[in-house]
N, C-alpha and C positions, 0 to 999 in steps of 0.2 A: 789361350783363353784364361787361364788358370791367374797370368801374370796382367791382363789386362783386369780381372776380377780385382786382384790386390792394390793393383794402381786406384782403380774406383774407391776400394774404400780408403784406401791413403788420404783420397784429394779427400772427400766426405768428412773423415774424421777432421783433418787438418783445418776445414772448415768449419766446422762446429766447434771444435775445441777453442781458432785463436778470433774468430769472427762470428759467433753462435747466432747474433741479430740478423747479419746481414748475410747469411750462408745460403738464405734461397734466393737472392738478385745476383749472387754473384755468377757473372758470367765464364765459360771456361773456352778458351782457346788452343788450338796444338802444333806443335812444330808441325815442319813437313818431311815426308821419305825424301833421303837423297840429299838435305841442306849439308849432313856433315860432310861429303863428299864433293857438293860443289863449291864448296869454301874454296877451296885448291885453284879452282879455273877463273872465281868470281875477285877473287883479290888481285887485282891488275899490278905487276909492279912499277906503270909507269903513270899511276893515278894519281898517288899516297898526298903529291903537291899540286895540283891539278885543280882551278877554280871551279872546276863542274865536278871535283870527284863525290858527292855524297849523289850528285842525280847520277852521277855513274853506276855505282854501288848499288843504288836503290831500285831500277831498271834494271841492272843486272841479275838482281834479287828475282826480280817479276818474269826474268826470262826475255824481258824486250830486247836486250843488247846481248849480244855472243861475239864470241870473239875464241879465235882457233888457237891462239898463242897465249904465251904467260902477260902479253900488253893487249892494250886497248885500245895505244895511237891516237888520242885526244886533239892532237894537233892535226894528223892525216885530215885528208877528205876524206868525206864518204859518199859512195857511191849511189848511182841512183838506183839499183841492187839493195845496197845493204841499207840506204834507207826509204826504200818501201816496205820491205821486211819489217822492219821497224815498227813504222805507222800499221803494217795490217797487224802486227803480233798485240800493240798495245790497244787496240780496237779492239781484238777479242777476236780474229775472224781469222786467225792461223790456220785452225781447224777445216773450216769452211776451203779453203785457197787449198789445204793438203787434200781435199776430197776432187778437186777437178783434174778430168784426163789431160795430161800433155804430153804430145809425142817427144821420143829421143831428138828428132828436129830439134823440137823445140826449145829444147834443156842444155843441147850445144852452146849455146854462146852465155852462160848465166855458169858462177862460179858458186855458188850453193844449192843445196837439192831442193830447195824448196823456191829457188828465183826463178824460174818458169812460170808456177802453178800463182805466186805472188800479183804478177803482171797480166796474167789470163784473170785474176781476180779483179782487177785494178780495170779491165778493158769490161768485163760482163759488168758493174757498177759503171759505166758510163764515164769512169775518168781518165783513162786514155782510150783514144781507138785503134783499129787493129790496124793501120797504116802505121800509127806511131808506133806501138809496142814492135812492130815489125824493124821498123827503120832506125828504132833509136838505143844509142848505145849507152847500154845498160851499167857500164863498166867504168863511167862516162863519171865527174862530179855529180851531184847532185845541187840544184839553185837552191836559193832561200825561199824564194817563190814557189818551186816546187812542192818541199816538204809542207809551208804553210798550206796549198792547196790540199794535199795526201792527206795532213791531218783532220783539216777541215772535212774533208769528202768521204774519208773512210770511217771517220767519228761519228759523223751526222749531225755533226753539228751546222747550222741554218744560217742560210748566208744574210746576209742584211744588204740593202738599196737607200736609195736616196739619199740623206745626211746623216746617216749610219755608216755611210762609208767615211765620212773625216778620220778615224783612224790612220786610213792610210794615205787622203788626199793631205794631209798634214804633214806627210815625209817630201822633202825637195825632188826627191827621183821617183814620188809617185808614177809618173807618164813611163818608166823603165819596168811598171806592172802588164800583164798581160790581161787586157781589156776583160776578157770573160771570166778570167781567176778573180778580181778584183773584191766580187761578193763575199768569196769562202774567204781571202787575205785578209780582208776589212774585219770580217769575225774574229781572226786568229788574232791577230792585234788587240782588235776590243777588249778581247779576255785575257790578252797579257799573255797569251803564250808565249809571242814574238816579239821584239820592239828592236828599234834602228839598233845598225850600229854602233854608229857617231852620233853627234847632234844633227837632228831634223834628216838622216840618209837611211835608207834602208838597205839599199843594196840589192835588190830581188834579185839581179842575176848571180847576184855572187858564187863561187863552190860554199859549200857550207861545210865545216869541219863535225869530225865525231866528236869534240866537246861541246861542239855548240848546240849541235842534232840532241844529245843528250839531255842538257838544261833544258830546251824546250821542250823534249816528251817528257819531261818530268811535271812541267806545267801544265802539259795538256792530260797528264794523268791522273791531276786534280779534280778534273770535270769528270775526265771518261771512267776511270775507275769507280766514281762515285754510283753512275747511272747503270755500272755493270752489279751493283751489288758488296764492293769492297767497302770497309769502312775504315777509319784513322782513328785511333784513338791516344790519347794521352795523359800523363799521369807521374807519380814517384813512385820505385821499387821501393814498396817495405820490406821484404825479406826474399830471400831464393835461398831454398832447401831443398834435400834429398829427400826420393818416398819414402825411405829409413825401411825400406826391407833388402834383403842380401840378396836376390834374384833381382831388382829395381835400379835400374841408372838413371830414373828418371828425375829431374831439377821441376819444381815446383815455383813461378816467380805470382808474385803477390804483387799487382799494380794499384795505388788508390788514387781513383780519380779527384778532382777538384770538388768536386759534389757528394764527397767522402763514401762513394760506392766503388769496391774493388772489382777486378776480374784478374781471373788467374790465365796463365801462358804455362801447359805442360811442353816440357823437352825433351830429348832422351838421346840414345846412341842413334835410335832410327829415322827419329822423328824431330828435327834440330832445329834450330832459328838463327836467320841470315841477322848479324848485329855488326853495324857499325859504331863506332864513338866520334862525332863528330870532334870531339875535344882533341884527342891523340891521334887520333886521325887511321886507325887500328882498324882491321874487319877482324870479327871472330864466329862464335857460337854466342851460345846462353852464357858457358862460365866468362863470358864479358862484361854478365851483369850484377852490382852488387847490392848493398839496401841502401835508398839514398838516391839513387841515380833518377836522372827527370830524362822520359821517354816518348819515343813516337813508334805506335806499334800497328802498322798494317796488315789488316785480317782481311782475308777474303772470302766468299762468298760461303766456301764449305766450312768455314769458322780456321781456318788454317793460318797461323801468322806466317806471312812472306817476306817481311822484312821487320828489324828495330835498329831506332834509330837513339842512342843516346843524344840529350842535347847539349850543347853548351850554358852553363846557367851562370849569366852575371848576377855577383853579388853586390849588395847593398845596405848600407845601416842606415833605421832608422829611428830616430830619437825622438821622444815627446809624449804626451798623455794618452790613455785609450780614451775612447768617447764610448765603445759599444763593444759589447761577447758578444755574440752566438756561439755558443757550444756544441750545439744541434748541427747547424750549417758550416760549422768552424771557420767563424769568421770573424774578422774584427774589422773595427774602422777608428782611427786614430789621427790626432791632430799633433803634429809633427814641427820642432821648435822653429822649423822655419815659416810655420802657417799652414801651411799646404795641409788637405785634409787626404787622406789615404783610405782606403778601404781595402781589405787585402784577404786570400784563401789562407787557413794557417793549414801547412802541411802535417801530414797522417805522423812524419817522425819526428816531429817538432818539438824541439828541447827547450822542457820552460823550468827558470830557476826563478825565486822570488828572494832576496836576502840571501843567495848563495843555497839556499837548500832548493831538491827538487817540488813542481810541484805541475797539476794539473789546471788543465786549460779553465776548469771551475774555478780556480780560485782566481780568478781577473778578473777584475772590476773598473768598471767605469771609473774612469780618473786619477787612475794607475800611473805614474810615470811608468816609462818601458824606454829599452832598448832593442827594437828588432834587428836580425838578422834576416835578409831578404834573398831569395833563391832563385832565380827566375821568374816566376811567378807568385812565389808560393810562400810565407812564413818558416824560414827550419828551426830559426832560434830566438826564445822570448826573456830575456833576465829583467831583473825590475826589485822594488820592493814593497812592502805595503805597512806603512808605518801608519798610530794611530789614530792620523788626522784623515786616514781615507777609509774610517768606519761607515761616511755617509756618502762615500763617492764625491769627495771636494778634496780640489789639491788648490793650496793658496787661499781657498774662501770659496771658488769656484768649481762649476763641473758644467759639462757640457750634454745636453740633451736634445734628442733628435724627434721629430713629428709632423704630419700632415694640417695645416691649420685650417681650424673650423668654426673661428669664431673672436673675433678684436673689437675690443673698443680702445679710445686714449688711454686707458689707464691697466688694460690688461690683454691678455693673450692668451687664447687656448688652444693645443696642439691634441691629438690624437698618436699615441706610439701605433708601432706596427704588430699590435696586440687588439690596435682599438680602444687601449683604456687614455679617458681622456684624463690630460693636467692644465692647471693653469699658472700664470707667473706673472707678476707685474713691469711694466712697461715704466719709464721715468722718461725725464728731460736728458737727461745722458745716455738712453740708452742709443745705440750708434746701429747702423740699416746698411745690409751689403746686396749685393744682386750680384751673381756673377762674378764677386771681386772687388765692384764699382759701388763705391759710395753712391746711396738711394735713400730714399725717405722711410717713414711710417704709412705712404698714400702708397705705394706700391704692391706693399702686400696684398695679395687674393686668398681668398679661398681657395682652399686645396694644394696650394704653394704646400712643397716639402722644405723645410725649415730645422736649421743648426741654429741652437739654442747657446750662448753661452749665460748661464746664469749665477748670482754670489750665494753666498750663505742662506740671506734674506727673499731669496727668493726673486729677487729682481732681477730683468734683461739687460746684463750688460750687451751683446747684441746680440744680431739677429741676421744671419747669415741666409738666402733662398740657395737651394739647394737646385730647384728644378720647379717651374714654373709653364702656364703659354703666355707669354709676351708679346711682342707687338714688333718684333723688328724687323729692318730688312739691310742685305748686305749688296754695295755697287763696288765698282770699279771705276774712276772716272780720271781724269785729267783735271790735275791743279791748274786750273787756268788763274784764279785771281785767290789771295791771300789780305785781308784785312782783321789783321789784332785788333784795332783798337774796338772794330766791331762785334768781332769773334763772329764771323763771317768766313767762308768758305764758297767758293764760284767753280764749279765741274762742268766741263763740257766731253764730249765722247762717252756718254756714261750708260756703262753695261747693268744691269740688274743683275741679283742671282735668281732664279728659278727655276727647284725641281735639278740641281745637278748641272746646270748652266748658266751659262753668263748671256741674256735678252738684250740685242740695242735697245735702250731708251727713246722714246718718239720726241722730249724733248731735245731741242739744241743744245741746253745749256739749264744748271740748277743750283741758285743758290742755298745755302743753310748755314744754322745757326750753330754753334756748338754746345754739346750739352753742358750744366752745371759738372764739375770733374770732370768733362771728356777727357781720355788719354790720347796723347798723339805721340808716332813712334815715328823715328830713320831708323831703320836696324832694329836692333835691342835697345836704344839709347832715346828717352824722353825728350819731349819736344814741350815748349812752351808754343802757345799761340804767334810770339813773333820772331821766333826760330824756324815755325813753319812758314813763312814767305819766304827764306830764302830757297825750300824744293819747288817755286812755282816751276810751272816745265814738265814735269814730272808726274807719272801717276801711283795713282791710292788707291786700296782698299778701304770700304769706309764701312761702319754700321751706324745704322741710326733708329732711334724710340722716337716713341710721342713723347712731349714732355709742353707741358701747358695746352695742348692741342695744336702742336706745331711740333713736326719733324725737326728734329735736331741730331745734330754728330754728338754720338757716344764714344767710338772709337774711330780711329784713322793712322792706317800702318803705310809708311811711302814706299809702293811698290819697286823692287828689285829690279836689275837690268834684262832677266828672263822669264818667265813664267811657262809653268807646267800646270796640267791637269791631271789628276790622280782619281778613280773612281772605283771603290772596291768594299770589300768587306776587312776589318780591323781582325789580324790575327793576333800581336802582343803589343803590348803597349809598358812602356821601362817607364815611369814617373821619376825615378831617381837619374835616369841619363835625358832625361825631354826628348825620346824618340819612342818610335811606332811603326810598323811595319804593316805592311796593306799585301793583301793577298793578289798573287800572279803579278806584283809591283816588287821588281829586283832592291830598288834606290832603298835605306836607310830614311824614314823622316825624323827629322828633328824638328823642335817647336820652341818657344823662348816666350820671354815674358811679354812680346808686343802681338803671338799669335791671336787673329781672334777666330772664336770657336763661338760655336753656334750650334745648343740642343733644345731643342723644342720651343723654338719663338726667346730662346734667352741666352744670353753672352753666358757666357759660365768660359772655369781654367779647363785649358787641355786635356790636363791633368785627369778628366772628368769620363776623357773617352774610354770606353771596353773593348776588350776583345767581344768581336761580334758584332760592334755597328757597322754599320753599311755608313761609308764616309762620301764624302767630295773635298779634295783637297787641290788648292791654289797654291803652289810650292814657286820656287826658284831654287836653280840648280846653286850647289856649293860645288867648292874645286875638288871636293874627294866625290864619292861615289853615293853623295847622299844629298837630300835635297832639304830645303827649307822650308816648313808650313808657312803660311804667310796668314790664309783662309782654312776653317775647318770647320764644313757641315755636317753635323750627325747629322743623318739625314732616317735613322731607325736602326730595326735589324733584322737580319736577313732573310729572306721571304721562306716560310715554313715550309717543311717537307712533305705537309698531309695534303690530302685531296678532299675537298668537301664538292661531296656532290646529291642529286637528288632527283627521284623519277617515280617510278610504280613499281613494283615489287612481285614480278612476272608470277617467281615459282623458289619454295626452299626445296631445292635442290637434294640436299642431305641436313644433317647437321654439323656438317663446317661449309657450306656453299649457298649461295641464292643466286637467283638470274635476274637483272633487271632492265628494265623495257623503259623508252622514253627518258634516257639517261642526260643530265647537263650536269657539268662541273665549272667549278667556278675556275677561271682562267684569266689572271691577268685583271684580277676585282670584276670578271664579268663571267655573267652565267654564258658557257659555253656548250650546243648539243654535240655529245660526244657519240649516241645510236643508242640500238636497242639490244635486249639478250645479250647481256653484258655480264658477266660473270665475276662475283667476288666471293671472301673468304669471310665466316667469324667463328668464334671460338670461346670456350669457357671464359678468356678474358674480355671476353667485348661488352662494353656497353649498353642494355637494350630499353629502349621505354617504348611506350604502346600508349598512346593517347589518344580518348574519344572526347566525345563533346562532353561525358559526364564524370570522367577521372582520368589518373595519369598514373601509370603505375609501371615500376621495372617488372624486365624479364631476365632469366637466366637464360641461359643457352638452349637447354632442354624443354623450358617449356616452350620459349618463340620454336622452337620444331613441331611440339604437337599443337601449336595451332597453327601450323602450314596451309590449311584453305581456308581456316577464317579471314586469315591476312593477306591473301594473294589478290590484287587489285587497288590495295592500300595505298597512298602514295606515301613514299621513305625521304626521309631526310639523313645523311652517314657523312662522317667523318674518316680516312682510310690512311694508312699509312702502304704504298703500295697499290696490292689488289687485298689488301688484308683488312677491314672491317674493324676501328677502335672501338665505334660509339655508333649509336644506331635510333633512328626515331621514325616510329611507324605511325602516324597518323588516319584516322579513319572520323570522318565529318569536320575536321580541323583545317582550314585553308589560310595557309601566309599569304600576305599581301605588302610590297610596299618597302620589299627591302633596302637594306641599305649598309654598304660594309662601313666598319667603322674601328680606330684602333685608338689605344688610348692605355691607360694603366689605372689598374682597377684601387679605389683608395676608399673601402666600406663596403661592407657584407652583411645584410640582412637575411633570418629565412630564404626569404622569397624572393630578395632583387640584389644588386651590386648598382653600386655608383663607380662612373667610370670619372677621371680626370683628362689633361692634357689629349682631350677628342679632338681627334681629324675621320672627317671622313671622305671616304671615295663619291666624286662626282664623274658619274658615265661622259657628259657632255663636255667638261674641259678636261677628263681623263687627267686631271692631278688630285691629290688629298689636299683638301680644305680644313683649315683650324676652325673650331666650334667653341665661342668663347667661355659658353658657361659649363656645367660638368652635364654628366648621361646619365639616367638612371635605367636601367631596364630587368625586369620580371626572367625569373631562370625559372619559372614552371616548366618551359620544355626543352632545355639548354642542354644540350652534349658540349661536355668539356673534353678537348685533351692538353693534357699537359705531361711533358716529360716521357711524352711517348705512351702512355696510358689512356684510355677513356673513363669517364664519371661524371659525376654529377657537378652543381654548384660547389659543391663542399669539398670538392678541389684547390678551389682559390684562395688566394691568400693575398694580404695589402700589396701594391706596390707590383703584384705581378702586369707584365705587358702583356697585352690581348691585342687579338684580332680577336674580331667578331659579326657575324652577320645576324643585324637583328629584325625584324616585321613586327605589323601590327596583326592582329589575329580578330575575323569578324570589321568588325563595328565599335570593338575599345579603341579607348581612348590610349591606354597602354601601350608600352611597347615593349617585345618580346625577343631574347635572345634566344638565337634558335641553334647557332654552333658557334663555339670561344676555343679558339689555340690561344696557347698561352705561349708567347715567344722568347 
């Protein structure tokens, strides 16, 4: 007790002393009993070169793979024993399968003590029956087929029907599926657990190997870990230190997230953490980890880390001017002498020199030449200098300024920074209009377009670069059927639509267009004139096309590849310096090149442009290595939030951390779903509370929504929940919404009382897709629960440029419209 006392205030002081601000968000994590000891069983020696060995490693971490020897057998089969095991251990229902009775019979013919009670598990969930578990040998390979279905069924994860099933009717030896597995395969696919072989074969009967068993529960432990309560996190080690007392072997690691908030990993003799180094390919403890290093740290539910995973971090220089600090955010965004605009996280140990001496991330200024040093994601090192001509932020004559625009005439231009304070600047005969890349006019600009400014001394637009805009476009797939240059003319027939993450046949036969003023036209990476492209007639295209006069016209057109893939996922890194991207439960490498076209919000824009954390659609062709080629890339947003907005009557307060609620719907899928009654959630000193009547609207603390537990019981609630936990909370009493409508968009002006939203789409129940809304949204936060960042509060949350969802109504008989709950994504 004495030394867990000491440990306590160790971590406290260590906190306050080197992180004083942020010493009450920091989170603490701790090894687990027992990691120093399975180091010994968990480092396979026949892994170390093994393309599955990091999902080895990291399953072995969790306990899902055992193994009685000093190997793992990567290559072996595994049995349909050892991988059911498998599937129940990383479902969580080990426990569950060790509580059922099985006789000595029964345990005869199963070569581990727990392969009886596994398959009695396997037969009471309805996925084998007891004819089968009786007859079938258990000792036996295991199919591809099989484990797909085991993960599916013991996960819970929901099978899908009708054209949900292309996944798998997509593979040549679909018909070698077993008819009624099909539903739970088609999912396992979907989400990427699983994918062929070879091209277009899956193999479902196949044996399946223990490295292959392994890769795949690693993927499906993306999902399922998730829904069990674990979480992932990531970051660079700033430091790892000792408690510094002589009874204490405990290592303290200090990780700083992107979002410059730490959390600590305590270690010790007892209590140790499973670390791989992806780079050297090593397993150790904690002392594998140094300052510096960029990590993946899996916490589980008791806040316990069960695995770290160092990464691999390519590096990168980049050369060219800043445009922007944040210091706050530690962020910069910088134009790069090849053009390409960057925006990038600067890391927590980030070494900046200016003129050779050190200096801090305050003293950089807009228009700074720099040389970065890039880290995988992250800024490690910034040298530069700042001579007297960058007292006003101009290098050359020039500097570059960034803003929301709100206001043009011919002769000038006025932007809004992400402060809100507005400027303005003069427009001339020279100055030069980009969209996306693409040479555009001065009619193009809109309202609310986010706009790179390059400006001179005198204040004039040399140009004007949109940054992000809603546009007008749309992207096909068609068949070069006819080519005429001289008309600049374009003839498709076969031609697919994109929409919504698919490609639509066209009800036309056939559709001519015109090409736009600059279209680009690509074969490969390699520029095409108009009469270079008649000799790919034959051949199909990617195309996009604008309005331009009031007549559709090609903007771009890339001559599709000899194959074509479909990729659908959430964006996990994105290399700007290498033109690749990686998509989540998607194995392949993408790369991108100068003829990709990308597509964010109604507007062509560079690749370059995508985040970690869109949700993409990508149109690729295989390369001859093991990675494929964008061809099409749709942001298509980001990824559907983790809170529950839901709303009913407000039974009973329970206590003061519980309420019960009656007539429960949650929104599901942008639709109000009834989920019952007597429903039970949680809130607490953090939650968010208002109380609005017809004659005011005023917050509550935790204690006082308690002692009015029978004025309010009856009320109807509107809540925001992370979980069963309670963010944000609105009790209404004479107040009725009407007339809702989800809608998402990013918020670009903040007043008191309302917010103007941008780039709006919103959800239509009746054709079930989001619709673009051309002009901007304004709506009233009088009764607005925000969360953002995992928090609840009010409007005074938000900030420009953040992405919202939001469900907004009109209230009575106003004319108003009223946001009633905003995630901010």
């Amino acid at each position: 007790m004495k030394r867990l006392l000491i440990s306590w205030i160790t971590l406290i002081l260590m906190l306050f002393l080197v992180f004083p601000l942020k010493a009450e968000a920091a989170d603490v994590y701790y090894g687990r009993l027992g990691a120093g000891t399975d180091i010994s069983h968990l480092s396979f020696a026949d892994v170390a070169s093994h393309w599955a060995r990091s999902s080895i490693y990291r399953l072995a971490a969790l306990g899902v793979l055992r193994s009685s020897g000093p190997d793992f057998r990567p290559e072996a089969y595994a049995t349909k024993e050892e991988a059911l095991g498998m599937v129940v251990r990383l479902a969580g229902k080990e426990g569950e399968a060790q509580k059922l009775a099985v006789g000595p019979g029964e345990m005869a013919s199963y070569r581990t003590p727990w392969g009886a009670n596994y398959t009695r598990l396997a037969q009471n969930m309805g996925i084998v029956t007891p004819a089968e578990r009786a007859s079938a040998n258990w000792q036996a390979p295991a199919t591809r087929e099989e484990v797909a279905y085991w993960i599916a069924r013991m996960s819970g994860l929901a099978p899908v029907y009708d054209s949900e099933q292309h996944p798998v009717y997509s593979f040549q030896d679909w018909a070698r599926f077993s008819s009624e597995r099909i539903p739970y395969c088609a999912t396992v696919v979907k989400l990427g657990i699983m994918s062929g072989r070879d091209a277009g074969m899956f193999y479902p009967q196949a044996s399946i190997r223990r490295g292959e068993l392994a890769a795949a529960l690693d993927k499906a432990s993306r999902i399922i870990l998730a829904g069990q309560g674990y979480k992932e996190l990531s970051g660079t080690v700033v430091r790892v230190s000792s408690g510094g007392q002589a009874d204490s072997a405990d290592t303290y690691v200090q990780v700083a997230q992107n979002d410059g908030l730490s959390f600590y990993v305590i270690a010790g003799s007892d209590k140790e953490v499973f670390v791989y180094d992806r780079t050297s390919g090593k397993t150790g403890l904690s002392g594998l980890l140094t300052s510096g290093d960029q990590v993946s740290v899996l916490v589980t539910p008791q806040k316990l880390v069960a695995y770290i995973e160092k990464r691999q971090v390519a590096e990168a220089s980049v050369s060219g001017y800043l445009d922007y600090v944040d210091s706050v955010k530690r962020i910069v965004r910088a134009t790069a002498s090849d053009g390409k605009s960057y925006e990038l996280a600067v890391s927590p140990l980030c070494k900046i020199s200016l003129s050779g001496y050190p200096a801090r991330m305050n003293d950089l200024v807009p228009g700074q030449p720099v040389v970065m040093l890039v880290s995988g994601s992250q800024v490690s090192e910034i040298r530069g200098d700042l001579p007297d001509s960058l007292t006003s932020g101009e290098v050359n004559g020039t500097r570059v300024v960034y803003g929301t625009l709100f206001t043009k005439t011919a002769g000038e231009i006025s932007i809004r920074d992400e402060n809100g304070n507005p400027y303005t600047y003069s427009l001339t005969s020279e100055t030069d209009y980009y969209v996306g890349g693409v040479v555009s006019t001065y009619y193009s600009l809109k309202t609310g377009d986010y706009l790179k400014l390059t400006v001179d001394s005198q204040g004039n637009v040399i140009r004007v670069d949109v940054r992000k805009d809603a546009g007008d476009l749309a992207v096909y797939r068609g068949y070069l059927d006819e080519v005429k240059a001289a008309f600049s003319t374009v003839r498709f027939t076969d031609i697919y639509r994109y929409e919504n993450g698919d490609l639509v046949k066209e009800t036309s036969a056939a559709k001519t267009l015109k090409l736009a003023s600059g279209a680009e036209l690509f074969a490969g990476s390699n520029r095409l004139s108009a009469a270079q492209l008649e000799a790919y007639r034959g051949r199909y295209a990617f195309v996009v096309t604008s309005i331009e006069g009031g007549e559709e016209r090609i903007v771009r057109l890339v001559v599709r590849g000899d194959s074509e893939r479909r990729i659908n996922g959430k964006v996990e890194e994105l290399d700007a310096y290498r033109d690749c991207m990686t998509v989540k439960y998607e194995p392949a490498l993408i790369q991108y090149d100068q003829s990709t076209i990308a597509v964010k919000d109604n507007r062509l824009v560079d690749p370059d442009m995508v985040q970690a954390g869109d949700m993409v659609t990508v149109l690729a062709e295989r390369k001859d290595n093991s990675s494929v080629l964008a061809r099409v890339i749709v942001i298509e947003g980001t990824e559907e939030a983790r809170y529950t907005i839901g709303k009913g009557v407000l039974d009973e307060v329970l206590s003061r951390s519980s309420i019960q609620i009656d007539s429960l719907d949650c929104l599901e899928n942008n639709e109000w779903d009834y989920v019952g009654s007597n429903r039970e959630y949680y809130y607490d000193a953090l939650t968010y509370i208002v109380l609005a009547t017809s004659s005011s609207v005023r917050e509550l603390n935790a204690e006082e929504f308690y002692n009015l537990d029978e004025d309010l019981e009856e009320d109807d609630i509107l809540f925001i929940a992370e979980g069963d936990r309670i963010l944000a909370l609105l009790v209404t009493d004479g107040i009725e919404f009407s007339n809702e409508i989800i809608t998402k968009g990013a918020v670009i002006s903040l007043d008191s009382g309302s917010i103007t939203v941008g780039s709006v789409t919103n959800w239509s129940g009746f054709t079930e897709k989001w619709v673009a809304q051309s002009d901007n949204l304004t709506v009233k936060t009088k009764y607005a629960l925000v969360v953002k960042k995992g928090q609840g509060g009010s409007a005074s949350k938000l900030a420009t440029k953040d992405a919202v969802y939001l469900l907004r109504a009109s209230v009575g008989g106003e004319r108003d419209v009223y946001a009633e709950a905003i995630l901010v994504e």
